[in-house]
N, C-alpha and C positions, 0 to 999 in steps of 0.2 A: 473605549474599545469597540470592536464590531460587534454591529447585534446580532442578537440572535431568535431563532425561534422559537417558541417552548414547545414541548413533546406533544406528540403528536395522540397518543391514544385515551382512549378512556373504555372504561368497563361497563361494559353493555348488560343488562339482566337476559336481553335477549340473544344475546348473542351464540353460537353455536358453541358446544362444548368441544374442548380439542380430544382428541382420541387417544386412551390413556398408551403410556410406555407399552404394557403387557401385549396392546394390540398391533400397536405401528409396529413390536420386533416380531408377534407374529405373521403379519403382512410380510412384511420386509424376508421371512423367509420363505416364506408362500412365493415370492414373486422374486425370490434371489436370482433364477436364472433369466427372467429379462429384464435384469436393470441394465439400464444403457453407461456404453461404457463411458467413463471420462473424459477419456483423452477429446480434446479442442481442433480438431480440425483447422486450419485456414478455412477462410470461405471461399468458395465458391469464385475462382480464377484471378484468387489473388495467387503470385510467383513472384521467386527471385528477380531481383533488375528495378528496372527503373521506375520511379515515384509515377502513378497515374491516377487516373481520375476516380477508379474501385477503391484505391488507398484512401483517397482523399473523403471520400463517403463513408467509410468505416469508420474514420476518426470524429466525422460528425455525430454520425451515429452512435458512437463512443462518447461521445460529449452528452448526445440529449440523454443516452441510458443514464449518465451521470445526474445531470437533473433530475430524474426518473425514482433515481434510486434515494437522491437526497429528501425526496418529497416524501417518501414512504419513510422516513425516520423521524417527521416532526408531526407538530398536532396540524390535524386536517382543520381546515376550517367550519364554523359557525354552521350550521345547516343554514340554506338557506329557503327561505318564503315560498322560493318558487317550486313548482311540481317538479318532483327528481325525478332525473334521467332512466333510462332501465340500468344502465350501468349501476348509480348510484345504490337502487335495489339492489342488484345483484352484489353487490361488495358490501352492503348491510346483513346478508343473508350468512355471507360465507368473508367477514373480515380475516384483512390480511393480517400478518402475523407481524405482531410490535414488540418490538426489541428494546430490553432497559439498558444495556451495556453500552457504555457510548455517551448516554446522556450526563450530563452535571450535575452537582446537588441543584442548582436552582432549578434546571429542570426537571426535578425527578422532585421536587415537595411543589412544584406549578401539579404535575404528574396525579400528587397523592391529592391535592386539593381539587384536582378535577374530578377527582373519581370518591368527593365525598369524604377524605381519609383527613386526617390533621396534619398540616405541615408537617411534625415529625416522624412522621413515616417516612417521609421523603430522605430525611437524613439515614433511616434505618436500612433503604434500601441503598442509599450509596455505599454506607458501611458492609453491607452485605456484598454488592458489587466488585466493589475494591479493598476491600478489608485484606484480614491477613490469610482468610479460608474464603475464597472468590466462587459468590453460588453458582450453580451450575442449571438447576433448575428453577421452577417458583418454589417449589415444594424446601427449597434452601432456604428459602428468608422465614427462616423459624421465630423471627421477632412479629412479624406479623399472622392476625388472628388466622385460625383455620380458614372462616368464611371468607376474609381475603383472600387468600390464597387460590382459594377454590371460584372464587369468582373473576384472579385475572388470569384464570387458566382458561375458564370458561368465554371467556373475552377474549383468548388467542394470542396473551399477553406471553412474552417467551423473554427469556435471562436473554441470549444470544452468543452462547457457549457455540464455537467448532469444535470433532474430536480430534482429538490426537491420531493418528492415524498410521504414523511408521516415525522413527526420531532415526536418524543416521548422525554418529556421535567421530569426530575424531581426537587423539591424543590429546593436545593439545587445549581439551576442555572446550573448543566449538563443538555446539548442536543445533543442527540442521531438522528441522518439524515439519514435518508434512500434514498439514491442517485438512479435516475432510469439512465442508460446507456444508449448509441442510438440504443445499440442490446436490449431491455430490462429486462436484466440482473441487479440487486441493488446489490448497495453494501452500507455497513455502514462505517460511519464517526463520533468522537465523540467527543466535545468540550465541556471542562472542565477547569469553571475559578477559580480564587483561589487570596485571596489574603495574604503574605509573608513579615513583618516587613515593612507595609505600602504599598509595589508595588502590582499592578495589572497585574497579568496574564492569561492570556488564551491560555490551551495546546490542543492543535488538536491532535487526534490520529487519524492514517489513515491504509487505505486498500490500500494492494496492488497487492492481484490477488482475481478472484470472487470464491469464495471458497480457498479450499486448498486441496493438495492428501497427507496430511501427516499424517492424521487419529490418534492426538494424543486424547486418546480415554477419556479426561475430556475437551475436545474444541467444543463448539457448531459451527463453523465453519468447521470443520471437520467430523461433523455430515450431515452437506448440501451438499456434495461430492464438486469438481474442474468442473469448468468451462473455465476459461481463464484468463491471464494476465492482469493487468490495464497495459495501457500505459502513459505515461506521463503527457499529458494532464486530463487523470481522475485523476490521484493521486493528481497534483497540482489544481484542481477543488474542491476536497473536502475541502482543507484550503481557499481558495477564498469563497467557501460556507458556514464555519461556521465563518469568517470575515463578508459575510453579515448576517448570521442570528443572530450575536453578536451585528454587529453594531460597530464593535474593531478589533484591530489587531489582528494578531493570534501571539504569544511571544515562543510557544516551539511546535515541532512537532516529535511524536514520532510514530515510523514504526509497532505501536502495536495491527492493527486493523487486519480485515479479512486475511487471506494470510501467506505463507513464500517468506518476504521480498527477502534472498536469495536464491531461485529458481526465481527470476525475476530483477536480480541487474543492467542490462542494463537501464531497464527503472526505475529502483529506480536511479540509480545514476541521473539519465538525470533529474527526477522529483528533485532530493537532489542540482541539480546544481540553477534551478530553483526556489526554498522555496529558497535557499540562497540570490543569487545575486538581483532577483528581487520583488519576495514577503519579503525576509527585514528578514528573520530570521537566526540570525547568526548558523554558523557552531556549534558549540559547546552547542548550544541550540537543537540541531537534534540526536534525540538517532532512531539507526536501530536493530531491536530485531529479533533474529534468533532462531529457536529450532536446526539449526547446520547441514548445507548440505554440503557433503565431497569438497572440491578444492572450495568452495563458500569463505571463509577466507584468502584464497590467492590472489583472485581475488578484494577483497574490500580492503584490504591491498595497494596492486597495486595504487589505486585509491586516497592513501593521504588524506583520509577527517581529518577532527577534530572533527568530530561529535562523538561519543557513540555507541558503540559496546554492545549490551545487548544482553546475551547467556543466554537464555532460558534451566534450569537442571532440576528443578521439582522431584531430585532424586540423593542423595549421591553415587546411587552405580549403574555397571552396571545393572543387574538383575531387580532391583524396577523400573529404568529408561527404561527399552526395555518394562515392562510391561505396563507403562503408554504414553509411547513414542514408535512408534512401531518401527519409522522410525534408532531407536537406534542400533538396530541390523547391521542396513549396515553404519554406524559410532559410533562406540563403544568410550563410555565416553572418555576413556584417551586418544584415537587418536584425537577427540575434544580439550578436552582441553591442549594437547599438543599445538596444531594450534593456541586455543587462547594464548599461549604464545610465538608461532614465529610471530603472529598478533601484539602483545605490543614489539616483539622486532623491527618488521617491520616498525611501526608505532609512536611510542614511546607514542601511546592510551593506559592506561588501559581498560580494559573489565572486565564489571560491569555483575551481574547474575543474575537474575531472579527465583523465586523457587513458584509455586503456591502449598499453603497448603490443602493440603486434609485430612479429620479428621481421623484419625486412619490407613493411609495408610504411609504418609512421615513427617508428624508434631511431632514424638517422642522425648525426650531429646536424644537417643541413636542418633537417622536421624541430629539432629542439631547438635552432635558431630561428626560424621561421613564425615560431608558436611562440618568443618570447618577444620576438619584435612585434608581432601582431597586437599580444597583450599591455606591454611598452605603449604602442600608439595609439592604444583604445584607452589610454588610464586605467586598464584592468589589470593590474600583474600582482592582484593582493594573493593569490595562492592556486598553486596545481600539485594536486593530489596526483602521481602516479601510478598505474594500477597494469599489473605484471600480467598478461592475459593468460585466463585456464581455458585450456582446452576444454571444443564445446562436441559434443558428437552432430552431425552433418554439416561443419564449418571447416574441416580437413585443410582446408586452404591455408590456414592463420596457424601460427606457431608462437609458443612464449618465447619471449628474448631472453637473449644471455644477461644474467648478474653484472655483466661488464657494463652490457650497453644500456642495462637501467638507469647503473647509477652515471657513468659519462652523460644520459640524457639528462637528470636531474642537473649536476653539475655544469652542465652549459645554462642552464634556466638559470640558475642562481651566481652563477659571473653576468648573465646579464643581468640582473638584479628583478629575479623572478622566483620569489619565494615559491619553492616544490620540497614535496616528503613524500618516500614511496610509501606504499600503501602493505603494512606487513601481510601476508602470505599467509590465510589461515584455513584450517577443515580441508585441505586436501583431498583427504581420502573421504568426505563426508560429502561427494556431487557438489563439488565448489561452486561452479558454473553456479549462474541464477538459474530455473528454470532446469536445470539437470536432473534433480531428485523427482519434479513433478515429472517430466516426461520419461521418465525410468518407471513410471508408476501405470502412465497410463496409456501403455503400450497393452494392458491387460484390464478388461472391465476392472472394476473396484468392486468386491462384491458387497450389499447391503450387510449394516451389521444386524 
């Protein structure tokens, strides 16, 4: 399998002690009226229209935070010989703050034997993690001595709990979470059960960076501009979060919420290692959805999952697809799905598509012939997922289609022998849109709890 790295912290005697609850919630109301508001901005002259060179930088810059953020979640390296930097000081003074949630058993007993403890800590703290009562703080892992406790508080050591922050529920049993972060930044998580010739399921869809910079211009997500990467622990926290507010397991988790999954695959793989091995959901039940960033297909290839590759086209042809997709222009369709077929050869996964219908823009019989010849002469026509578009607020443009012309679309896919299923219709009234419930939120500071 791919390797990995082992956890990244250990528990310092010197380290600064973190500042207990009592005080951070007196702070936090001390200084309620200038906490900065949430809401994500665009940067700075990024607009509507066409892919350029600003774009193009933000997504780099999106890629390195992702390194950035993956390194802050493994063990740092060996001190070395040579005289540290001031930096180096300065982050031995005031360590950052290390997160158990996320990690594996093997790295959470590497974890406990670094810091002194006997391997089987290491299993007590998974148990504690992912158990059936998911701790929330240090102060939770009751299996461990007080002095522990107290010393990987002291060490800056943190579970990596989000709060819950507002849950928007419809009939229907979907619930929509709005996760507040320790930067208080939210993001959405959405659990959707179902049940399938007797079995009960329950599928998470999750976020994986707080916004997105890929400006696809019918995504309410993309509407709230980019802010930052999740890391590991927040990704694997939003399935632990609709596990509790279910009261059930979570059975399928899919990479389809806030974000592009691949501009942040370091810390998607680390979260994807984690839902499997010890939140309990198998591989092959984990589908990762991409709208398609250049050399990111090679790189998840690399990595051997079993999981599901979902390529977001939204558009048979170049031309329609850069208009609704800007980021199209600096990966043009066929260089895409050229990849995803050195991807199924790499892999031996098919890659399933994704097409969201917009009423009078891509839903024609000519668009559904179009997109199945395409798929037809690429050897790619193992599956398209149809997806009936919800209205986004400032996308006025785009309309859902008629029930007619859904399914007429499907059924021209599948007389050309293009396996499609639409995509049922769920949480309506609960800010269906991705990216809806967060930007209904943070149109008004968030105020500190």
């Amino acid at each position: 399998g791919r390797p990995r790295a082992p956890p990244r912290a250990r528990v310092l005697p010197s380290a600064r002690p973190a500042p207990s609850a009592h005080v951070c919630r007196a702070a936090a109301q001390e200084n309620a009226a200038a906490v900065e508001p949430t809401q994500v901005p665009r940067a700075k002259g990024v607009q509507d229209g066409e892919w350029n060179d600003l774009d193009a930088r933000l997504v780099e810059e999106s890629q390195s935070d992702a390194r950035a953020t993956y390194e802050r979640s493994i063990l740092a390296a060996a001190p070395s010989a040579t005289t540290p930097s001031a930096d180096d000081l300065l982050r031995s003074l005031a360590p950052a703050k290390f997160h158990l949630l996320g990690l594996t058993t093997a790295e959470l007993k590497t974890f406990a034997q670094e810091n002194g403890l006997p391997a089987f800590r290491g299993k007590q703290l998974r148990d504690h993690l992912y158990g059936a009562t998911p701790a929330r703080t240090v102060d939770d892992l009751t299996t461990l001595p007080k002095s522990v406790r107290e010393a990987l508080k002291a060490a800056n050591v943190d579970i990596g709990r989000s709060v819950v922050h507002h849950v928007a529920a419809a009939a229907d049993g979907t619930a929509k979470l709005l996760l507040r972060l320790a930067d208080d930044r939210v993001v959405e998580t959405v659990g959707i059960p179902a049940t399938e010739n007797g079995k009960h399921r329950l599928t998470a869809c999750v976020s994986s960076q707080v916004g997105c910079p890929m400006r696809c211009t019918f995504c309410a997500t993309g509407k709230g501009g980019f802010a930052r990467n999740l890391a590991p622990h927040e990704i694997v926290d939003q399935v632990v979060s609709l596990e509790e507010h279910f009261g059930t397991r979570v059975t399928n988790v899919v990479f389809m919420g806030m974000g592009e999954p691949l501009l942040n695959v370091p810390n998607v793989l680390r979260a994807h290692d984690a839902l499997n091995r010890e939140v309990g959901i198998g591989a092959r039940h984990i589908t990762i959805s991409t709208v398609g960033v250049r050399g990111s297909l090679e790189r998840l290839a690399a990595a051997k999952l079993q999981s599901t590759l979902a390529v977001s086209l939204h558009a048979p042809d170049q031309p329609l697809r850069e208009s609704l997709i800007p980021s199209a222009k600096a990966y043009p369709l066929n260089d895409l799905l050229d990849d995803c077929e050195q991807y199924f050869v790499a892999t031996g996964r098919r890659v399933t598509f994704e097409y969201t219908l917009l009423a009078g823009v891509n839903d024609s019989p000519e668009h559904a012939e179009a997109l199945a010849r395409l798929l037809y002469t690429k050897k790619l026509a193992s599956h398209v997922n149809l997806i009936p578009y919800n209205a986004v607020d400032d996308a006025e443009q785009f309309q859902r289609p008629t029930r007619a012309a859904v399914h007429e679309f499907r059924d021209i896919l599948e007389e050309m022998n293009v396996p499609a299923s639409i995509r049922q219709t769920r949480g309506l009234e609960a800010a269906a849109a991705c990216g809806q419930l967060r930007n209904a939120f943070q149109k008004d500071p968030i105020v500190a709890a």
